[in-house]
N, C-alpha and C positions, 0 to 999 in steps of 0.2 A: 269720904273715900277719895281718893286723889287722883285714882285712876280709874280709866274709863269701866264699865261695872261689867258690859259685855264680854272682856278680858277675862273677868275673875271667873268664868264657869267652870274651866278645865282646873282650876287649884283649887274649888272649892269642890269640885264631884273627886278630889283626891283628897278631901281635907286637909289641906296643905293651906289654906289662911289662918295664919298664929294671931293672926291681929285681929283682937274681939269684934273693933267699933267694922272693920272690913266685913268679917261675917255676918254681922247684923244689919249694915248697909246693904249688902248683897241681898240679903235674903227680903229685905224690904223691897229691892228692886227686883227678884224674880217674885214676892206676889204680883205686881204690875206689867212682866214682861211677860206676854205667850208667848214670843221665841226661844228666851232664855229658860223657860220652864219645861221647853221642849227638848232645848239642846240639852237641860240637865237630867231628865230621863236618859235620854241616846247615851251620855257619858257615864252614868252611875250605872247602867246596865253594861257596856264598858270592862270598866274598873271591873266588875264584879265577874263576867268573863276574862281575865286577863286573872284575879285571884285564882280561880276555880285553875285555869292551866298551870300555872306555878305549885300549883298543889297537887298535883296530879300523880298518881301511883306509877309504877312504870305499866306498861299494856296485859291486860289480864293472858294475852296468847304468848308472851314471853315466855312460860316455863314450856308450853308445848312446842315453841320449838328449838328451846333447847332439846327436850327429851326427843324429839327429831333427828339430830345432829346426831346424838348420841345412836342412835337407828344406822347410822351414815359409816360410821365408823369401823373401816375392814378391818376385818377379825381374821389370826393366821389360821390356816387347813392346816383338818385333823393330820395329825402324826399317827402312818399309816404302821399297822400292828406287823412284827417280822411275822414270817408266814413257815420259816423251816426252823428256828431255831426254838430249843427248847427251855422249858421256862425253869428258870433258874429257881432256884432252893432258897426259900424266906430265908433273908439273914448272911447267903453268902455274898461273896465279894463282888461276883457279877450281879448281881441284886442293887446291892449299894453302888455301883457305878450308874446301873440304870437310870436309877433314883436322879442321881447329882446330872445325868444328861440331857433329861426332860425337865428339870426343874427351871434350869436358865433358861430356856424356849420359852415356859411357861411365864416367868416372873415378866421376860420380855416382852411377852407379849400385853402382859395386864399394866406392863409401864405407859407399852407405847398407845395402848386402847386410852386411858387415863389423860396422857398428855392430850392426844386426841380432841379428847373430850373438854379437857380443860382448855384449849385455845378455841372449843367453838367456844364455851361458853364468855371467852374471855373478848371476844368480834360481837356476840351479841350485844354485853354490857358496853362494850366500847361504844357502838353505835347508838345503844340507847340513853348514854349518857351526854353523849355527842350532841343527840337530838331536843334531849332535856336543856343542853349548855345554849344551844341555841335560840331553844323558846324563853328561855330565861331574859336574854342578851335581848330580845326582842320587846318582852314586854317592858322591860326598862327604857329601851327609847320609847315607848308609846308612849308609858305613863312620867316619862321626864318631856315628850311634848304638851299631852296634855297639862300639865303644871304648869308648862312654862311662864312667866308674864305676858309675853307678849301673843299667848298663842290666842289664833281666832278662829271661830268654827262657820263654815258655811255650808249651806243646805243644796240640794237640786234633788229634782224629781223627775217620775219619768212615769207614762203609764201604769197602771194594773196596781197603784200603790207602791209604787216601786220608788224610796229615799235612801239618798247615798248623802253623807256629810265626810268634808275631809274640818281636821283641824291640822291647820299651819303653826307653823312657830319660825323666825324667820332666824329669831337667835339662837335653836335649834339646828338651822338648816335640811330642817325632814320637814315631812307633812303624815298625818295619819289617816288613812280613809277606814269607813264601814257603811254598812249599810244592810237595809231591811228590803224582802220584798222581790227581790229576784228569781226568775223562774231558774226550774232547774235545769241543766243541759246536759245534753247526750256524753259520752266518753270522749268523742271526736273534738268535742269546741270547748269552749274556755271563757270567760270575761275579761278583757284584759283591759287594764288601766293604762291611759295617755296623762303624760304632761304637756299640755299645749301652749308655745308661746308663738313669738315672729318668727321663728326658723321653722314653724310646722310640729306635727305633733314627735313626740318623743314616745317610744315606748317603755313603760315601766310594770310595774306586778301585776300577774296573772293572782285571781281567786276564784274562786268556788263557793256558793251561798252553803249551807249546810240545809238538812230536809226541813227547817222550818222558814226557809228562806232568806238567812242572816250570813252573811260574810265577816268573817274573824278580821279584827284590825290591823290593816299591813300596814308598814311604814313606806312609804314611797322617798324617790331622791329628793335635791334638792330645789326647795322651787326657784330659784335662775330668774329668771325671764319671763317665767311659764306666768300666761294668766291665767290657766283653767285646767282645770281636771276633766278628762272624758271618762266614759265608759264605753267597750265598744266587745262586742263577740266575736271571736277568733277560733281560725282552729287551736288545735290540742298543740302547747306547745310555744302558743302566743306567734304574732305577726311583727314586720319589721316595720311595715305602713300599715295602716286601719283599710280593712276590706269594706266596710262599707261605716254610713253616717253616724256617731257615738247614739249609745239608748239613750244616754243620761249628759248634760255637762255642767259642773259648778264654776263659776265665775267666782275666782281667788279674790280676797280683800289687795287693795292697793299695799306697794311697800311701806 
């Protein structure tokens, strides 16, 4: 293997090593490594969250609020009945004019109810397509850092069981964080991630653990400078400086 083996974790939790003699060196070196057999749980668990969102149906409450919309939709007032005039004789002339006077109203009305209905439904799909284009765009850079050759994963901990890893890739220019273990927080605050280098911290993405205590993989900017990733709680909204000391900080690999 020609290259260093701690590299190969993120192309091999993607199986992205074409090269036999590489996957069977690696794998020789993660029975020896508890790091590396660690970082390749955190990654294949990962990948396998990042498949499951790609595959994802649109949101089961999509058709209810459509059929909402459709609820929203002003409907014209009755066409109020004449009250002196006398009612025309099946079949005469005043009959058939009636006919052809209420029927434009009507077809008009069932046009305009329809269009209605059909540009909500057309701002739903938009948006939900929008939201799918995005998660897509998203898991692609993750899973094109993770792969990358050069990318490197580092650990930090913190309290209560609480592990965040980012993986870098420098020929990337992004970094991936996740993490396990975070308590939950109120509607008002936030978790918000630093990039910290000589110029102080920088603020970058806000997340949210999910109720098992797992944070979905963001992609953070680029690391510059930065030697370190924080973690820090914010209000709702994210901070411009850090309100108080990070919970968590990883100390980035050298360039």
């Amino acid at each position: 293997m020609s290259r260093d083996p701690h590299t190969l974790a993120g192309a091999y939790a993607l199986y992205a090593l074409d090269d036999a003699r590489d996957r069977m060196s690696f794998e020789d070196h993660l029975s020896r490594c508890a790091d590396c057999e660690e970082e390749m749980r955190g990654l294949r668990e990962t990948t396998a969250r990042l498949g499951a969102a790609v595959a994802q149906e649109p949101p089961p409450a999509l058709r209810g609020r459509v059929m909402a919309e459709i609820g929203l939709v002003r409907q014209l007032p009755p066409i109020p009945a004449p009250v002196a005039a006398p009612e025309p004789r099946a079949g005469s002339r005043r009959s058939r004019r009636s006919r052809r006077s209420w029927w434009p109203r009507l077809a008009t009305g069932l046009v305009a109810a329809c269009l209605a209905t059909t540009a909500g439904l057309g701002v739903v799909a938009y948006h939900t397509q929008d939201l799918l284009a995005r998660e897509r765009q998203g898991n692609q850079q993750i899973a094109a850092v993770l792969a990358a050759p050069d990318a490197r994963t580092v650990t930090g901990r913190a309290g209560g069981g609480v592990t965040g890893r980012v993986v870098m890739s420098r020929s990337q220019g992004k970094m991936v964080f996740f993490s396990t273990g975070l308590a939950a927080l109120p509607e008002n605050e936030t978790y918000q991630l630093w990039r910290i280098g000589p110029a102080g911290a920088i603020p970058d993405r806000l997340t949210r653990p999910d109720s098992s205590g797992r944070t979905p993989p963001v992609v953070l900017g680029a690391p510059g400078d930065a030697t370190k990733v924080g973690v820090t709680i914010e209000p709702a909204g994210g901070s411009a400086q850090p309100s108080d000391q990070p919970l968590m900080v990883l100390t980035l690999p050298p360039a």
